[in-house]
C-alpha positions as CSV (number, residue, x, y, z in Angstrom):
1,X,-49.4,-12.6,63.2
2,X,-51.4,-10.0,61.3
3,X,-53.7,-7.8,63.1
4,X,-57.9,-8.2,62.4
5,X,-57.9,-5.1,60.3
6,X,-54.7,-5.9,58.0
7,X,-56.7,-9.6,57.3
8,X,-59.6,-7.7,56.5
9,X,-57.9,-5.5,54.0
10,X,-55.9,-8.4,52.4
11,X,-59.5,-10.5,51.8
12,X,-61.0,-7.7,50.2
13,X,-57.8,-7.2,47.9
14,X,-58.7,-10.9,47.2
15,X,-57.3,-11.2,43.5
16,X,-59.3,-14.3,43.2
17,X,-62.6,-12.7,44.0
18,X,-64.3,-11.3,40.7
19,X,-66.2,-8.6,42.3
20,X,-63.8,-6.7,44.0
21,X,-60.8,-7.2,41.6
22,X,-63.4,-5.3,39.2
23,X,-63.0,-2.5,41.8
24,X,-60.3,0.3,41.9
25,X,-58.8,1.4,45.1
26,X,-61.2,4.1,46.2
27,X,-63.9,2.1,45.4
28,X,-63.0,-1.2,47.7
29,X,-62.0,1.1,50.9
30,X,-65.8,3.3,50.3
31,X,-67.6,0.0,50.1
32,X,-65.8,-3.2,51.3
33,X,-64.3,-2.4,54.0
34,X,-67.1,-0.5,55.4
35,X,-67.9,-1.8,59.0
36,X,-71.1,-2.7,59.9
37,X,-72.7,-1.4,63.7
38,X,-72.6,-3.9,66.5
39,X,-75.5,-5.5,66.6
40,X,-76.7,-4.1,63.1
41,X,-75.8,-7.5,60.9
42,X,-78.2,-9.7,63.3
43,X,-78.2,-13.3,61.8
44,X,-76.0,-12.5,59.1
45,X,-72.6,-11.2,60.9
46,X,-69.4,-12.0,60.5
47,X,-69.0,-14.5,63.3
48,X,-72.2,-16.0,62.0
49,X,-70.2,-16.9,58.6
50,X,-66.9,-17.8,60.0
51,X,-69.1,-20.2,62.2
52,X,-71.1,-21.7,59.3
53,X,-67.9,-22.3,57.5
54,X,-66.1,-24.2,60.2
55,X,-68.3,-26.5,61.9
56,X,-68.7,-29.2,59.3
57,X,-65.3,-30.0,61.1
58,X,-66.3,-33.0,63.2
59,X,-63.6,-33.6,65.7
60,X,-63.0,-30.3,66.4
61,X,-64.3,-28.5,69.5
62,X,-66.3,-25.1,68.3
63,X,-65.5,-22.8,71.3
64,X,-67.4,-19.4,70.8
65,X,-65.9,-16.4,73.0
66,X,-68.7,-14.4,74.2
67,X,-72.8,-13.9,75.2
68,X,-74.5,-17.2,75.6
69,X,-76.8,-15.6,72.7
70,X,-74.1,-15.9,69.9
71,X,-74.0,-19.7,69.9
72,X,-77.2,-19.7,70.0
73,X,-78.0,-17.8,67.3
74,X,-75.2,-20.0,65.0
75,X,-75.6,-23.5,66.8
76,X,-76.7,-26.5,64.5
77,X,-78.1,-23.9,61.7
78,X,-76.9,-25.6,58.5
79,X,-77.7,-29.4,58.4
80,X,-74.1,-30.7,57.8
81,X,-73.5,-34.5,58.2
82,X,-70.7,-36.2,60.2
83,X,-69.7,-40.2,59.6
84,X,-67.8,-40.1,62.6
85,X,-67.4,-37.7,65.5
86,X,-70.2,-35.7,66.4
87,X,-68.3,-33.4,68.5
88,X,-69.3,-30.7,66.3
89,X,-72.9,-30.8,67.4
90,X,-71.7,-30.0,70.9
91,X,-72.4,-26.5,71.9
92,X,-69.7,-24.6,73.7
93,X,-69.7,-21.4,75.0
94,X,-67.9,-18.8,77.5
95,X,-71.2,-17.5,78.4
96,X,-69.7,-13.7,79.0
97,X,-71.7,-11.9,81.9
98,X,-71.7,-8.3,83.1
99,X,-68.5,-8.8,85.7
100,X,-67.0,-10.2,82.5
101,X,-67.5,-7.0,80.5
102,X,-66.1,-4.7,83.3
103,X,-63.2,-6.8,84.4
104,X,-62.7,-8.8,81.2
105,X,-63.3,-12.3,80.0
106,X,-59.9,-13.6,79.3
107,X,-59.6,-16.0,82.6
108,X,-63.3,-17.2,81.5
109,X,-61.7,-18.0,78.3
110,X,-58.9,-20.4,79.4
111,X,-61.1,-22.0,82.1
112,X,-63.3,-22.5,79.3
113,X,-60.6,-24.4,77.0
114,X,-59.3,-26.1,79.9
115,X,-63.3,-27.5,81.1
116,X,-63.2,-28.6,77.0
117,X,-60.2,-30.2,76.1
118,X,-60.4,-32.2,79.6
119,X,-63.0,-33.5,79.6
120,X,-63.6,-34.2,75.4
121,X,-60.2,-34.6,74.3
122,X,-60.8,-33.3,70.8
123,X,-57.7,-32.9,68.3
124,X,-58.1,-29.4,68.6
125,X,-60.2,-26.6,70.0
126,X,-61.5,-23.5,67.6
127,X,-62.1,-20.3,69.5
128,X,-64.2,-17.6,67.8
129,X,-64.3,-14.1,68.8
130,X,-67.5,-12.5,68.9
131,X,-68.4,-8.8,69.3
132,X,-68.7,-8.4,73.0
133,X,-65.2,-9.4,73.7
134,X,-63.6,-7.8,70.4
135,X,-65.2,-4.2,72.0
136,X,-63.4,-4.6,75.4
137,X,-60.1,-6.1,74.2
138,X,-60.2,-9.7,75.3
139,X,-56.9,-11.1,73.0
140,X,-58.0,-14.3,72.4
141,X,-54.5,-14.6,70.0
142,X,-52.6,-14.5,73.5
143,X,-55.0,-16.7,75.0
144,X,-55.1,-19.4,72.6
145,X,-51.6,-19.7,72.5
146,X,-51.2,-20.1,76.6
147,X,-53.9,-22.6,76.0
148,X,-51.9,-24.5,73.1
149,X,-48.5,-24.5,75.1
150,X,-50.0,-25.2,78.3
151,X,-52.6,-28.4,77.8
152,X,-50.1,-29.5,74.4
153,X,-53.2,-29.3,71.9
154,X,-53.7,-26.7,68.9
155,X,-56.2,-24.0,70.0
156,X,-57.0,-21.7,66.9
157,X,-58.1,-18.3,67.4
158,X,-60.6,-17.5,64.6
159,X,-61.1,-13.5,65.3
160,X,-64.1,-12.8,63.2
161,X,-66.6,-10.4,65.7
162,X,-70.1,-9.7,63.6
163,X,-69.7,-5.8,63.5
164,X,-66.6,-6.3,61.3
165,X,-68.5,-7.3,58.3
166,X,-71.2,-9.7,56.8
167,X,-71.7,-13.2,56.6
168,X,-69.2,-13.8,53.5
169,X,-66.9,-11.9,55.4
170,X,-66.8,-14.2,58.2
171,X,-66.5,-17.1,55.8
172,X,-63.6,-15.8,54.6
173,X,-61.9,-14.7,58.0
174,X,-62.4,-18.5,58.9
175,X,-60.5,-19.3,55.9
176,X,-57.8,-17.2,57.1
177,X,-57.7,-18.4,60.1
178,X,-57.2,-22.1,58.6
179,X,-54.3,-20.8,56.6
180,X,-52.4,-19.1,59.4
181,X,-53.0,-21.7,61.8
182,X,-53.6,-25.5,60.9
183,X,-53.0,-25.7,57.1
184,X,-49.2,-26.9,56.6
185,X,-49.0,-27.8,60.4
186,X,-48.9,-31.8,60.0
187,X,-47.7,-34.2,57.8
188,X,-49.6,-37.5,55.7
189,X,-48.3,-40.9,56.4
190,X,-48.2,-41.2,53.0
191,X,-49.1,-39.4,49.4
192,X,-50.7,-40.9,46.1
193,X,-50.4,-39.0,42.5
194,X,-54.7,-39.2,43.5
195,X,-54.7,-37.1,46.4
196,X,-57.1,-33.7,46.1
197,X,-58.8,-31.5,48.2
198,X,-62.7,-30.9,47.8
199,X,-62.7,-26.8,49.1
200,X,-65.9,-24.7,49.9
201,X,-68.1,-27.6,50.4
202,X,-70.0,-28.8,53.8
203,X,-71.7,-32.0,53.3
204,X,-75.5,-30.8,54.1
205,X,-77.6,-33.3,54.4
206,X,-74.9,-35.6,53.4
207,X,-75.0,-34.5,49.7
208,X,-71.1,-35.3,49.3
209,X,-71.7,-38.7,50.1
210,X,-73.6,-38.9,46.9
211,X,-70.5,-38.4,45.2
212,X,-67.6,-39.8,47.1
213,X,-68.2,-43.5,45.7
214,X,-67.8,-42.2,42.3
215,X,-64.3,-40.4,43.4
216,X,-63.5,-44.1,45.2
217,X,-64.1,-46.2,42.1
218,X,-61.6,-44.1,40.1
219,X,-59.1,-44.2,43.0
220,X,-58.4,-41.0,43.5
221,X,-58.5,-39.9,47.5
222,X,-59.9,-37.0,49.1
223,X,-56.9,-35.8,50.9
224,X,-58.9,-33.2,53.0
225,X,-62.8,-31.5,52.3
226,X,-62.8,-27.9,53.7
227,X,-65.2,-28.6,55.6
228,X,-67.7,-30.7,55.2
229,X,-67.3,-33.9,57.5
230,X,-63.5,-32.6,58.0
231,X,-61.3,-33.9,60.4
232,X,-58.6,-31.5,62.0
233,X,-55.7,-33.6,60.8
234,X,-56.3,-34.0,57.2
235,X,-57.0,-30.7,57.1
236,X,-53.4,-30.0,58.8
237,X,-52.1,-31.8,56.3
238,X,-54.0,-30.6,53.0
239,X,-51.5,-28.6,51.6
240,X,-49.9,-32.2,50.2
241,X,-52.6,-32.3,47.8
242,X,-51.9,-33.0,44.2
243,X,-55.1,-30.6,42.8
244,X,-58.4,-28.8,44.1
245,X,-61.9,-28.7,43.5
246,X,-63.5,-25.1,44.6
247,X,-67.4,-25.7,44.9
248,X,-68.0,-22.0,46.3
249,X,-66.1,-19.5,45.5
250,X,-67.6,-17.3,47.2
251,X,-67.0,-18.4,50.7
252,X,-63.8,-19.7,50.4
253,X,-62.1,-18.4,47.5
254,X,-58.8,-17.1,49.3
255,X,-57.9,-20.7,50.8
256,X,-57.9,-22.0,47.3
257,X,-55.9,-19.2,46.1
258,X,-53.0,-18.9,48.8
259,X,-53.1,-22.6,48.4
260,X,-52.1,-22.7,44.8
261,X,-49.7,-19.9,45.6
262,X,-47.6,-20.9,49.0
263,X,-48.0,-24.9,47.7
264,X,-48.5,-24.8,44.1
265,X,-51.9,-26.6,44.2
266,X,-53.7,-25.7,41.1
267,X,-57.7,-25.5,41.6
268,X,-60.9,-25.2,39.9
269,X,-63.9,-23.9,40.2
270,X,-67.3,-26.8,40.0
271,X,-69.9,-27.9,40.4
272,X,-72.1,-31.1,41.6
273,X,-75.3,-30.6,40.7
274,X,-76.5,-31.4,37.6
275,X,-75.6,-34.6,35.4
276,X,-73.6,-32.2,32.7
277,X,-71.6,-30.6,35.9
278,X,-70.8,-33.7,37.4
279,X,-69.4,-35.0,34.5
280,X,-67.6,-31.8,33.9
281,X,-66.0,-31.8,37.2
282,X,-65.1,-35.5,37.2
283,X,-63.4,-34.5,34.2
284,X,-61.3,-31.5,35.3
285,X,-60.4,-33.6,38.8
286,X,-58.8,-36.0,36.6
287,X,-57.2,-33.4,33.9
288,X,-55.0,-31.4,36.8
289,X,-54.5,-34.9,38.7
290,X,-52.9,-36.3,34.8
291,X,-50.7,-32.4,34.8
292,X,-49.6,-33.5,38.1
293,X,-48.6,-36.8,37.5
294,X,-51.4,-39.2,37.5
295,X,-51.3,-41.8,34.8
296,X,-52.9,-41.0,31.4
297,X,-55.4,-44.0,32.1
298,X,-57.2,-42.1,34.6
299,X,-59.1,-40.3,32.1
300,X,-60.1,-43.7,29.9
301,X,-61.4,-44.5,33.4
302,X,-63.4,-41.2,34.2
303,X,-65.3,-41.6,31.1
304,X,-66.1,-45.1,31.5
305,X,-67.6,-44.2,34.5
306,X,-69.4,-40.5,33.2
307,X,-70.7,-42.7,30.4
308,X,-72.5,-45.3,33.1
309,X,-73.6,-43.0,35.3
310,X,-74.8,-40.4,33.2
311,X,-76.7,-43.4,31.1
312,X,-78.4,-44.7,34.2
313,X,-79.5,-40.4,35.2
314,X,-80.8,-39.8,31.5
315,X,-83.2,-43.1,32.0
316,X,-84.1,-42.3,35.6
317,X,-85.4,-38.4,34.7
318,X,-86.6,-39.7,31.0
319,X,-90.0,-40.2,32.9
320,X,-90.6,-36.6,34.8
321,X,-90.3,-34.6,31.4
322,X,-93.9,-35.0,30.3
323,X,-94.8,-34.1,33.9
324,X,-92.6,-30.7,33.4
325,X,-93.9,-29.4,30.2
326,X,-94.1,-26.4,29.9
327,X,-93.4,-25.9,33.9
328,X,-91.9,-22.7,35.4
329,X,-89.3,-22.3,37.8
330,X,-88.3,-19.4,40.3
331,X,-85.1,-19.8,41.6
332,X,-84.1,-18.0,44.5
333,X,-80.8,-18.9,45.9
334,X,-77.0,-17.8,44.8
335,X,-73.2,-18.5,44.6
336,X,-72.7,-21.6,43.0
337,X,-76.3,-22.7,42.6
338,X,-76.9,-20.0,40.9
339,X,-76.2,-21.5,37.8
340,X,-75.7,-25.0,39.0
341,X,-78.9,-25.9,39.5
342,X,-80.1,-24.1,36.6
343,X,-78.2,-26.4,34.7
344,X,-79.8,-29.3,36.6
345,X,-83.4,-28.0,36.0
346,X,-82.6,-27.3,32.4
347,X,-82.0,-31.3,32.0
348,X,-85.3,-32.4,32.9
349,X,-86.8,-29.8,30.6
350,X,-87.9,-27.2,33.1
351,X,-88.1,-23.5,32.2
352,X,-86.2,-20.8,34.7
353,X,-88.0,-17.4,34.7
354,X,-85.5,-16.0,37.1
355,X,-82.0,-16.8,38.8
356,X,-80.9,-14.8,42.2
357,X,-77.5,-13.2,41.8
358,X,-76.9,-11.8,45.0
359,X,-74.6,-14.0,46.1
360,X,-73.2,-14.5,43.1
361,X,-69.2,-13.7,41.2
362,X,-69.4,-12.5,38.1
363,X,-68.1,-15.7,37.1
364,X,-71.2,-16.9,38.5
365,X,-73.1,-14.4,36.1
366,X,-71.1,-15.9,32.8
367,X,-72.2,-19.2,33.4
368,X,-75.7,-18.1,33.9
369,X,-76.0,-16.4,30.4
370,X,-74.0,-19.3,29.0
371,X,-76.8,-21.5,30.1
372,X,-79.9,-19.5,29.8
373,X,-78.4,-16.9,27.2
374,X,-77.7,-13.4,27.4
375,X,-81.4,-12.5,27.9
376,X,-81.7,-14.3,31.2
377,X,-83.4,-12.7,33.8
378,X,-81.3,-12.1,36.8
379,X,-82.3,-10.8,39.7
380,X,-80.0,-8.6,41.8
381,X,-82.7,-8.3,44.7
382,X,-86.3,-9.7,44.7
383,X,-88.4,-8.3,47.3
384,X,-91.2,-10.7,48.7
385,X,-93.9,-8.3,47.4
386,X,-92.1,-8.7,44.1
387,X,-91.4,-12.7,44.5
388,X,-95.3,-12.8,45.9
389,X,-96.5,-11.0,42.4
390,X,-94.6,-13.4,40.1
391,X,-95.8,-16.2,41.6
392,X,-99.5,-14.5,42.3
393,X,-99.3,-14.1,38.0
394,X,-98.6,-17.2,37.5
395,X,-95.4,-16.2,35.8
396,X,-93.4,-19.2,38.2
397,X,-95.1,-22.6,38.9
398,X,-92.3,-23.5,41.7
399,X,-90.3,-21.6,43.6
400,X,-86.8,-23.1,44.8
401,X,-85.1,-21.0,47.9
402,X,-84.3,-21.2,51.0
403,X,-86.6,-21.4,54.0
404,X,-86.7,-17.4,54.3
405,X,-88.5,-16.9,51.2
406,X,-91.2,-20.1,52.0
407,X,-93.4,-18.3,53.5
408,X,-93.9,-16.2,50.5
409,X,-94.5,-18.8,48.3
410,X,-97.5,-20.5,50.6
411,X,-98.8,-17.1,50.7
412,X,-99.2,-17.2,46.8
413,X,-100.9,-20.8,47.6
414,X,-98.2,-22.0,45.2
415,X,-95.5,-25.2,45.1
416,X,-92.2,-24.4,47.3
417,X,-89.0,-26.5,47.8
418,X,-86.0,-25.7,50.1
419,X,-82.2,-26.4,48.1
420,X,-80.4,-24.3,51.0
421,X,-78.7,-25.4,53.6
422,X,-81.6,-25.7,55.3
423,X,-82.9,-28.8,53.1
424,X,-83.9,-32.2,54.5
425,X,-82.5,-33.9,51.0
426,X,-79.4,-34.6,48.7
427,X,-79.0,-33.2,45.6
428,X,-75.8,-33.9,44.4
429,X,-74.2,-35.5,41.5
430,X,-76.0,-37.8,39.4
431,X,-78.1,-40.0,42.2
432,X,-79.2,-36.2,43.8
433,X,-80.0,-35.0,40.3
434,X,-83.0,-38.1,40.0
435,X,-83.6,-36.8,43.7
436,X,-84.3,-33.5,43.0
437,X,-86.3,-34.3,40.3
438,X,-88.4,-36.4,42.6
439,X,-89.0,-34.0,45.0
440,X,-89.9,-30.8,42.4
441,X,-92.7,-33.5,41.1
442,X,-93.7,-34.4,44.3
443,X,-94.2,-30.5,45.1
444,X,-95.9,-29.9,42.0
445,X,-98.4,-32.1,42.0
446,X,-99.6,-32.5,45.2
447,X,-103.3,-32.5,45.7
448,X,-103.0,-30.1,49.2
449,X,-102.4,-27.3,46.0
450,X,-105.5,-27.6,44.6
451,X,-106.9,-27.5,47.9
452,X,-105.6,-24.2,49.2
453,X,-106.1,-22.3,46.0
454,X,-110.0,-23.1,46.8
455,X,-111.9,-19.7,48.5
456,X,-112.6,-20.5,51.4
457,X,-116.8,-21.1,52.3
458,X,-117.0,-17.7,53.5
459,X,-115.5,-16.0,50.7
460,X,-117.4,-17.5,48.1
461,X,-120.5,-15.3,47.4
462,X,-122.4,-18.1,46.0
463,X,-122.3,-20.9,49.1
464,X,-121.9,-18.7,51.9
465,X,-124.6,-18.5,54.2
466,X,-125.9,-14.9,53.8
467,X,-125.9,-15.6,50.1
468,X,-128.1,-18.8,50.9
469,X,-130.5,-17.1,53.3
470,X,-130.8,-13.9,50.8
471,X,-131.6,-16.5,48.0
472,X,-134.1,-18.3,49.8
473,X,-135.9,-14.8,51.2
474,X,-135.8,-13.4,47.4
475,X,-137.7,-16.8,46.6
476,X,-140.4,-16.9,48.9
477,X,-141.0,-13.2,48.1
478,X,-141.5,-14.0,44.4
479,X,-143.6,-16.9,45.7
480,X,-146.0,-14.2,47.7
481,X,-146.0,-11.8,45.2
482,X,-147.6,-14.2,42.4
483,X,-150.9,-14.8,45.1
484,X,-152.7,-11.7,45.8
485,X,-154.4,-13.6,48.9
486,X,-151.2,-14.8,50.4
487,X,-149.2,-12.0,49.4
488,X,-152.1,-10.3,51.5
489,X,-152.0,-13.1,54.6
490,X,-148.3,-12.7,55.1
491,X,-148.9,-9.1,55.3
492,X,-151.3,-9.0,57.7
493,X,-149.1,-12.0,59.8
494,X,-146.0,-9.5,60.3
495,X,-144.9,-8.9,63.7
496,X,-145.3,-5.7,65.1
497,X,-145.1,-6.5,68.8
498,X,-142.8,-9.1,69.7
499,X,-143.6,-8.9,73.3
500,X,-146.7,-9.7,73.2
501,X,-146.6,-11.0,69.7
502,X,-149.3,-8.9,68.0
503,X,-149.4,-8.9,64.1
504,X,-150.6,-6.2,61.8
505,X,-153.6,-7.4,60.9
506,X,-155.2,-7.9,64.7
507,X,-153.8,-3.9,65.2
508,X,-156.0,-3.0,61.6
509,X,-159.0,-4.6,62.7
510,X,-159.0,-3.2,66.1
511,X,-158.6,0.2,64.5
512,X,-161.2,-0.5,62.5
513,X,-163.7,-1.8,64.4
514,X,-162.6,0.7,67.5
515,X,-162.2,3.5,65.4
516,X,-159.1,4.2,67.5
517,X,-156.5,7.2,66.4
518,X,-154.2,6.6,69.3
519,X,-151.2,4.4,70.5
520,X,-152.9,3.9,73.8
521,X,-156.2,3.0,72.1
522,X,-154.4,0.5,70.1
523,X,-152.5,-0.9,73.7
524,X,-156.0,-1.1,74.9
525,X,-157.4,-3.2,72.4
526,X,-154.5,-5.4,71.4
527,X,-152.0,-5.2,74.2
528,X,-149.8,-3.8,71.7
529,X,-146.9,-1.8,73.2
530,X,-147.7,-3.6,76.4
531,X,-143.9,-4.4,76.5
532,X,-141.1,-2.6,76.2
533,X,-142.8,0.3,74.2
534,X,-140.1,-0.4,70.7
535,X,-142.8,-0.7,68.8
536,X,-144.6,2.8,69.4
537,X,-143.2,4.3,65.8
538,X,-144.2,1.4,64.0
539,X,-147.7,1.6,65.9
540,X,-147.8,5.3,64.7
541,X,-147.1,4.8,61.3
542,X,-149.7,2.0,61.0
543,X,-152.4,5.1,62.4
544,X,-151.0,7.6,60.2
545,X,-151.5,5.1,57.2
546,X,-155.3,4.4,57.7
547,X,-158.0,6.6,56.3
548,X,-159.4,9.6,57.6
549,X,-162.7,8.8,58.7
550,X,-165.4,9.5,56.5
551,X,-167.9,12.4,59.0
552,X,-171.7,12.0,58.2
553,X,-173.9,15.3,58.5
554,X,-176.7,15.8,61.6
555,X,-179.7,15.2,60.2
């Protein structure tokens, strides 16, 4: 049994994995296998990974070793779907305390499997180790395997604490833990020349489904799907496949590997999404499956069935291509969809601006180019101020991503649709392909668009309702200003004391008729400044504006 570190090192000397066999030696131990701090990958750690890549097992009881707040943080985050146990919705946890930190959680641990496996009975328990027990030394290894001999039921460790590494890390370390563990462990009753394994794939939103008829039809049986809606046994007993299909090699590109190594299963690498990769893939399934023995007839049969399904996709989408002229795509994803769904949007006539490559192989990269040619724009790292702008310019109509980025796009008051794991619909093969069309129209022309892009009353200078009452003061003062007399009447009507409502023209005539030179004379006569005394200044400028009086000479 190799120790947490060693696995670490053999993934990222992972000949299978583009980016780091583009690495020399120096290069891979400075950047790789640099640790992140506890606590510093939040949401993204290891354990997080390793959890997303095993829990599309159904039947299996997820066990996670530590703070109540790592399951929480991983639990029911990626909308896998199960057609039979739904174990794997069940949230199990050692709930580690402060007492557990001082003294150690080990006992908690095997109470823990013990409380599981008595009262669910599950084919097998997966413990994962988190970062609170990894820093104290809780060897769940040791514990697992009390707990396998002792209750008579396979208890995998899966040591993959978050500070180790990232989230593709973890996905990896799960895969690790399937090959030392479970892979190999069990037998089938029986084998067919047909039997394959569909790796790197997790059934979200039941996507797979879409495809497994298809794989029915032509008789050829999914031995074991790593992992979505997996059951522990066929995955015990995967390694008596005949070929393999890879559908992201980024997670899981080390089981397929070892696989073809220890058990001389050959794999490739594809794809789903898209009519052209469906048909591909159907294709290369049934190529390795003829190397390894399948009758020749198989492949008459796989295009029989390309040729009637792909007929049936090219009618169904015939009718969105009008409604997609000249319509722009963001996409903001990686891995596999990368360029898978590029391919798909490139069918119904769709124009991609830009492709996210963060998460993608250089393989990845290849097919990109291949598709949108060696101009394509691919974006290492878009930040939303960035993704905001493009779609602000009007440079994207849509933007397809996960649900981090949404936010951003309603921001830009523009279309959004989620193809992450996230996503409430299924995409894949040549049913999801008419979907996804569907859905992009659906966003693009709703009428709630046109809506939000409207200012809102307050912003609009024409309609708001200082604009209104400006207008309508502007117009009665033109009004006035054409008639001397009333130009003259509203004059003379203008408030100057609001207490006692006195007008200008009753404080004139009492000044005139008074002679008066003084506020008080004026408050005498007129009550004026009888209140609260604001008006006082305005009283003395009206003095200050009439004439001096004109002084006649003793006779």
């Amino acid at each position: 049994m190799s120790s947490l570190s060693a696995t670490i090192q053999d993934v990222f000397n992972e000949p299978g994995c583009g980016k780091n066999a583009n690495k020399t030696e120096a290069e891979r131990k400075k950047g790789c296998t640099k640790q992140l701090q506890p606590g510093g990958a939040a949401g993204g750690c290891a354990f997080d990974g390793a959890k997303i890549a095993l829990q599309p097992f159904t039947d299996v009881a997820h066990l996670v070793h530590g703070p109540i707040a790592c399951e929480g943080n991983s639990w029911d985050n990626r909308g896998s779907a199960s057609s039979g146990s739904d174990l794997w919705r069940r949230s199990f946890t050692t709930d580690m305390n402060e007492t557990d930190i001082v003294f150690g959680g080990e006992k908690r641990l095997y109470k823990a499997i013990k409380e599981v496996i008595e009262k669910y009975d599950p084919p097998a328990v997966f413990v994962y180790q988190t970062c609170v027990p990894a820093m104290i030394g809780d060897d769940i290894n040791a514990v697992c395997k009390a707990a396998a001999t002792k209750f008579g039921k396979p208890v995998i460790p899966v040591n993959s604490p978050g500070f180790v590494g990232p989230k593709n890390l973890g996905n990896k370390l799960a895969g690790e833990a399937l090959l030392e563990h479970v892979i190999g462990t069990e037998e089938p009753e029986y084998t067919t020349p047909y039997d394959i394994n569909i790796i790197g794939e997790y059934n979200l939103s039941g996507e797979f489904w879409q495809v497994k008829p298809l794989l029915d039809e032509l008789g050829i049986r999914i031995l074991s799907c790593i992992s979505g809606d997996g059951k522990y046994r066929e995955l015990a007993y995967s390694h008596r496949a005949k070929a393999a299909m890879m559908v992201c090699s980024k997670a899981m590109i080390n089981v397929a590997r070892k696989m073809e190594e220890r058990y001389g299963i050959p794999y490739f690498e594809g794809s789903f999404y898209g009519i052209q990769d469906s048909s591909e893939s159907l294709r290369e399934i049934a190529r390795l499956l003829i190397e390894r023995g399948a009758p020749a007839e198989l492949m008459d049969r796989t295009e029989a069935v390309i040729a009637r399904e792909e007929a049936r996709a090219w009618a169904a989408i015939e009718r969105f291509k009008p409604r997609f002229k000249d319509k722009k795509v963001l996409l903001i994803t990686g891995g596999v969809k990368s360029w898978s769904v590029v391919a798909a949007l490139q069918e119904a006539g769709l124009e991609i601006v830009g492709t996210s490559v963060k998460k993608s192989t250089k393989e990845d990269k290849e097919r990109i180019k291949e598709l949108m040619g060696q101009d394509a724009h691919m974006i290492e790292d878009m930040t939303p101020r960035e993704m905001y702008k493009m779609l602000k310019d009007a440079r994207a109509d849509i933007m397809l991503s996960g649900g981090k980025s949404q936010f951003v796009a309603l921001k830009a008051a523009m279309p959004w649709l989620d193809i992450n794991q996230e996503r409430s619909h299924a995409y894949m093969g040549y049913i999801g392909m008419v979907k996804l069309m569907e859905e992009i129209e659906k966003a693009l022309y709703n009428p709630m668009w046109a809506q939000l892009r409207r200012s809102a009353p307050w912003d609009d200078a024409g309609v708001n309702w200082q604009a209104k009452a400006m207008a309508q003061m502007d117009a009665q003062a033109a009004e006035i200003a054409a008639d001397p007399a009333r130009a003259e009447a509203a004059r003379r009507a203008r408030k100057i004391c609001h207490c006692k409502t006195v007008d200008l023209g009753s404080i004139e005539d009492a000044i005139a008729a008074h002679g008066l030179c003084t506020v008080d004379g004026v408050k005498e006569h007129t009550n004026a400044s009888g209140g609260c005394g604001a008006c006082k200044g305005r009283i003395e400028d009206i003095l200050a504006a009439q004439p001096a009086p004109i002084l006649q000479a003793a006779e």
